[in-house]
N, C-alpha and C positions, 0 to 999 in steps of 0.2 A: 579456469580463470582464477586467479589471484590478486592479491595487494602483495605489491614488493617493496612499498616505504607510502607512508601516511605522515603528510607534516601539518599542522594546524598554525594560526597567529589568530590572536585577540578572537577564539571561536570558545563562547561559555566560559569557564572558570581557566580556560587554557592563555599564558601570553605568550607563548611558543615552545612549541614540542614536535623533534621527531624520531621518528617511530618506523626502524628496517623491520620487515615481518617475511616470513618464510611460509610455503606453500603446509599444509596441514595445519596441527592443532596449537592454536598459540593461548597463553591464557594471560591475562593480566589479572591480577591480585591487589587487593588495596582495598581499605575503611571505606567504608561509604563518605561520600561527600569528597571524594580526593578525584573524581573527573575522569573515571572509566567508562560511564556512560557516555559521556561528553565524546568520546571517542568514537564510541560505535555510532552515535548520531552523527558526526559529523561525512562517517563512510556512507552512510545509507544516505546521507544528504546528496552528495555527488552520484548515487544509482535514482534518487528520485525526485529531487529537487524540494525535499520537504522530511520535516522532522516528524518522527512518530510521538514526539511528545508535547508539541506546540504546532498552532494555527498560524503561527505568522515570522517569521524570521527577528523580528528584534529581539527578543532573548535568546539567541545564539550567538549576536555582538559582544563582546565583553563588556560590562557595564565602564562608560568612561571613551570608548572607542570608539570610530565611526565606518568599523567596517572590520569583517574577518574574513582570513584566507582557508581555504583548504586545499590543500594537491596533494594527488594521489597516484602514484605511477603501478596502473594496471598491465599485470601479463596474461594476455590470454590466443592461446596456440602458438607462443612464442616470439607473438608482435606485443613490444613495449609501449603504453601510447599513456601519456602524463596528462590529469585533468586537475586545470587548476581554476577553482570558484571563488569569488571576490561577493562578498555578502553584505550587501548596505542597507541599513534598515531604512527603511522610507524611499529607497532610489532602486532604481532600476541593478539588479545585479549583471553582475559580467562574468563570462566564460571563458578558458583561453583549452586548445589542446595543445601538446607540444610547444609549447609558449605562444602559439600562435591565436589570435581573437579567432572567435566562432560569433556570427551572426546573433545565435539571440542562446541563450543559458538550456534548453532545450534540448536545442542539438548535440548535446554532450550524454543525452539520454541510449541509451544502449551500450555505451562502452562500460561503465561497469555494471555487474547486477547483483542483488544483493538480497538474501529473506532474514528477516530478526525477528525473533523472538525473545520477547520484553515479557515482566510484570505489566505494563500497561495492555497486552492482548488481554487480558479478563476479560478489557470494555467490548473486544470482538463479541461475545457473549452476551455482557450483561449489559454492556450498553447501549445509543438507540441506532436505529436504523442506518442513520450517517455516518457511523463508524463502522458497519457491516460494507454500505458504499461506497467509501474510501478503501478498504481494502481491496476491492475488485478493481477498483479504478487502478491502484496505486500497481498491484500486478499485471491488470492490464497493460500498463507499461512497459512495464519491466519486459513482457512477454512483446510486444510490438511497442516501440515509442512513438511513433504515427499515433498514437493513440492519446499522446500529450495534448496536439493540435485539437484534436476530435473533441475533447473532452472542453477545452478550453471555448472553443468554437460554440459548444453547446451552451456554457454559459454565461458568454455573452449574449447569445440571444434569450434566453431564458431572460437577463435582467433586464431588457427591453422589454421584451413581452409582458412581463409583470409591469412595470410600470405602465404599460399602456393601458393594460386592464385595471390598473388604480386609478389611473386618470380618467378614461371612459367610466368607467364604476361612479364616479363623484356624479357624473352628470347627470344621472337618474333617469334617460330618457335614450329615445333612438336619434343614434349619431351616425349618420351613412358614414361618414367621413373615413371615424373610428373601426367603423365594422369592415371597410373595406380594407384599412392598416391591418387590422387583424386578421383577416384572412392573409394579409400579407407573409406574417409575421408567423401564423399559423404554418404557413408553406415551410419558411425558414427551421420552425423549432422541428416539425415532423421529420424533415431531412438532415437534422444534425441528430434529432435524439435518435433516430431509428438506425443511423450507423454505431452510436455508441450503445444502445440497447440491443441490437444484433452482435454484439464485440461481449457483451457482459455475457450475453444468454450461451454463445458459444463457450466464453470462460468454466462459466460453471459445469458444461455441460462433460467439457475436460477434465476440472478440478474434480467434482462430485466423485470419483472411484478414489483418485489419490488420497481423496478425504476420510472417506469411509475407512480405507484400507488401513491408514496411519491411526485412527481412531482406536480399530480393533486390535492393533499391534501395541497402543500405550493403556490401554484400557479395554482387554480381552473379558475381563467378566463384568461388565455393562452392556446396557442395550447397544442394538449398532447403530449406527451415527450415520445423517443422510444430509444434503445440502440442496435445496430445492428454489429456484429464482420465484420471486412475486411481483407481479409487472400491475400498476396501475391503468392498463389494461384491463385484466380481469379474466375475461372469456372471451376475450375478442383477440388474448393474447393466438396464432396459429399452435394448433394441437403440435407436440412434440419440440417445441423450441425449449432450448434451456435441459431438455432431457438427456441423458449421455447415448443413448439409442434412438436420439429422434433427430430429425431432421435440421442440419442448419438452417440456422437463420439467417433470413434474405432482407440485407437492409431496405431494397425498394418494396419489397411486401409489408414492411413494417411500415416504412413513411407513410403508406394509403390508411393502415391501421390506425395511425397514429394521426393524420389528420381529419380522419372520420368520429374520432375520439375526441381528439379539440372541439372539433363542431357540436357536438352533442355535451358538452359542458360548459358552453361558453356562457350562459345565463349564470349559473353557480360558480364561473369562473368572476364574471363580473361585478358580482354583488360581493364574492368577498376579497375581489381584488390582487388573486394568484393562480399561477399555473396549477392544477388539478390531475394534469397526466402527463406521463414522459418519465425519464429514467432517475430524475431527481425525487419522484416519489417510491420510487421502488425500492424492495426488501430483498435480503438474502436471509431464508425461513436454515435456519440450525433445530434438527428435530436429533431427538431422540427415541428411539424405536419409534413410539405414536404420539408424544407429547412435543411441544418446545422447549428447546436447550434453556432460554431465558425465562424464569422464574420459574422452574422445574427442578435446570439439573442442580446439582449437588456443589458445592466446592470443588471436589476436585474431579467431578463431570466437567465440570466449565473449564478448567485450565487442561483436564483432553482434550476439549476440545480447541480450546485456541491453539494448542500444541499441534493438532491434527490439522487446521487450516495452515499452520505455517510448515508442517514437516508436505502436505500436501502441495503444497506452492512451490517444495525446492525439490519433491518431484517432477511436479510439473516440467519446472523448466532447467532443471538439467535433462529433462528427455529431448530436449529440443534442441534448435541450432541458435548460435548467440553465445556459447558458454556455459559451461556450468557457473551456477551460483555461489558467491563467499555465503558462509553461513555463520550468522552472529549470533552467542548465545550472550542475553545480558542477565545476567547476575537470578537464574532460573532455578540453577539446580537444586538450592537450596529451598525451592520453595515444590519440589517434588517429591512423593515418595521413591522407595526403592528402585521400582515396576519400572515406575514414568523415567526415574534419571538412567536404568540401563538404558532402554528402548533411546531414547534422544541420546544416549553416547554410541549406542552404534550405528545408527546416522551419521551422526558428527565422523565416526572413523573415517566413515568414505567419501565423506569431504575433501576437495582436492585443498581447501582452505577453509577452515573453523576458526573462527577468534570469538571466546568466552573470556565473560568478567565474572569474577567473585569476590567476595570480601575476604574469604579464608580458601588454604589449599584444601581443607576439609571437605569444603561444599563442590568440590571438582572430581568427577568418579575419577578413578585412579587408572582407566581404560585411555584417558587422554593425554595420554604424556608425551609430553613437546617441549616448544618455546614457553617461559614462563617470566612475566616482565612485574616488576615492583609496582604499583604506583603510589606516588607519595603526592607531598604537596607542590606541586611546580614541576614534579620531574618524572620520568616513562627507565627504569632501570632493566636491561635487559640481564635474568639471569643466568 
């Protein structure tokens, strides 16, 4: 899989730019603050509907605009199929493939696929647990996009349910009414979380070798590096889920789990007026030989590791069917040593498509030599 032209209008600092790109190593070049990031966000936006550096699509507009484009014409096994994304902040976005409208912006999910690797993975790391979640989810996808709906599906009912135990909570006392919605609503969230908590526990249970493995390849003389699920649950999580030697996970074993779990929290659910179990509470544990990755490891223990969760992901799913992965390096290498920047350049080699940004040719190992494009203020120069 490939990007064979990437064209942008009114998307972040960009008011139109495009951009022919060639299967391998491309690198773009340019000062900071000239809109090479802007780029690779804009690619990963069309594999996932969401920016790795913002929660919400209005700063991706261009300040002044009421809407940005992006289209992207992907090849992959030698079928050309063009996605073009219509981004409006406050409204509803629009999809089209081949010019043609697609039902809801969603359904565009699998045609391309994409792993980046940013400065901002630190937060995989050092940040809190929702960014650990977002990551699973966001590959989730990428790995099956059915998993878009799933996930979606899950929090809608979640923000029902929450407010119903807010509202029941207020009333201090026994409300049949409520307690009978709840069990309702209980049924609901059990059978949405426990297909997307059988989808994470399976993930990890894949990821966890590719993890390790890429860990000990960027960081051979540190401890070894493991990835372990943490389900709010507990113990009542089934022995061996989430393990890469145990047993899958069976969403309807889990739905019983998981409404049995409800039940038995619904007092302390209701006094502080939220959900207490389900996948929205759950962790992805980053260990290091015996300790935690977060406020343990080191500087550059942590950026192995985020490195090692994203070099693991574009294992993952180039082993699978769907495509191999574009792989984006954003503006990284300069912030690795020697070790780290060989090890991610020869990955990147066997890329069927790498596109890296740097500020200088300096900070790009000299193993990647390709396409090489300027960027300046307004304009994408190809060298």
């Amino acid at each position: 899989m490939y990007i064979r032209h990437l064209q942008v209008t009114d998307f972040r600092s960009w008011d139109h730019v495009d951009v022919p790109l060639d299967p391998g190593p491309s690198v773009l070049v340019g000062q900071n603050g000239r809109g090479k990031t802007n780029l690779l966000e804009a690619i990963g936006y069309v594999a996932t509907l969401s920016s790795h550096r913002v929660a919400t699509d209005a700063p991706l507009v261009r300040q002044g605009c009421e809407r940005a484009l992006v289209r992207t014409a992907v090849v992959n096994e030698d079928r050309e199929l063009t996605v073009e994304l219509e981004i409006a902040a406050g409204r509803a976005n629009r999809a089209r493939v081949n010019r043609g409208a697609v039902g809801r912006p969603r359904d565009v999910l699998g045609i391309l696929r994409t792993v980046l690797f940013s400065p901002e993975d630190l937060a995989l790391v050092r940040g809190d647990p929702g960014e650990r979640r977002k990551f699973l989810d966001e590959l989730l996808v990428q790995r099956a996009p059915r998993y878009a709906g799933v996930r979606s599906d899950y929090e809608k009912v979640l923000k029902q349910r929450n407010a119903l135990l807010k509202s029941a909570g207020k009333k201090r006392g026994d409300d049949p009414y409520a307690a009978s919605t709840l069990d309702v609503w209980d049924d609901h969230l059990s059978k949405a979380g426990a297909h997307l908590l059988a989808a994470r526990l399976n993930l990890v249970a894949d990821l966890a070798p590719h993890t390790a493995e890429a860990y000990a390849g960027v960081a051979p003389d540190s401890r070894p590096a493991h990835i372990t699920y943490r389900s709010s649950l507990g113990e009542a999580l089934p022995e061996g889920y989430g393990e890469p030697s145990g047993e899958r996970a069976d969403p309807e074993r889990l739905a019983e789990v998981l409404r049995v779990a409800l039940g038995e929290s619904r007092a302390a659910e209701l006094e502080r007026g939220v959900s207490l179990v389900g996948p929205h509470r759950d962790e992805l544990d980053l260990v290091l030989g015996d300790t935690p990755a977060k406020g343990y490891a080191s500087h550059g223990e942590s950026w192995s590791f985020a490195l090692a969760l994203r070099l693991g992901s574009y294992e993952l799913l180039r082993g699978e069917a769907g495509g191999e992965p574009v792989l984006m390096l954003d503006d990284v290498f300069a912030e690795l040593d020697k070790r780290r920047r060989a090890r991610l350049a020869e990955v990147a080699l066997g890329a069927e498509q790498v596109l890296v940004t740097a500020a200088v040719d300096e900070d790009v190992p000299t193993e990647l030599t390709g396409v090489r494009f300027a960027v300046a203020e307004g304009e994408v120069t190809r060298g």
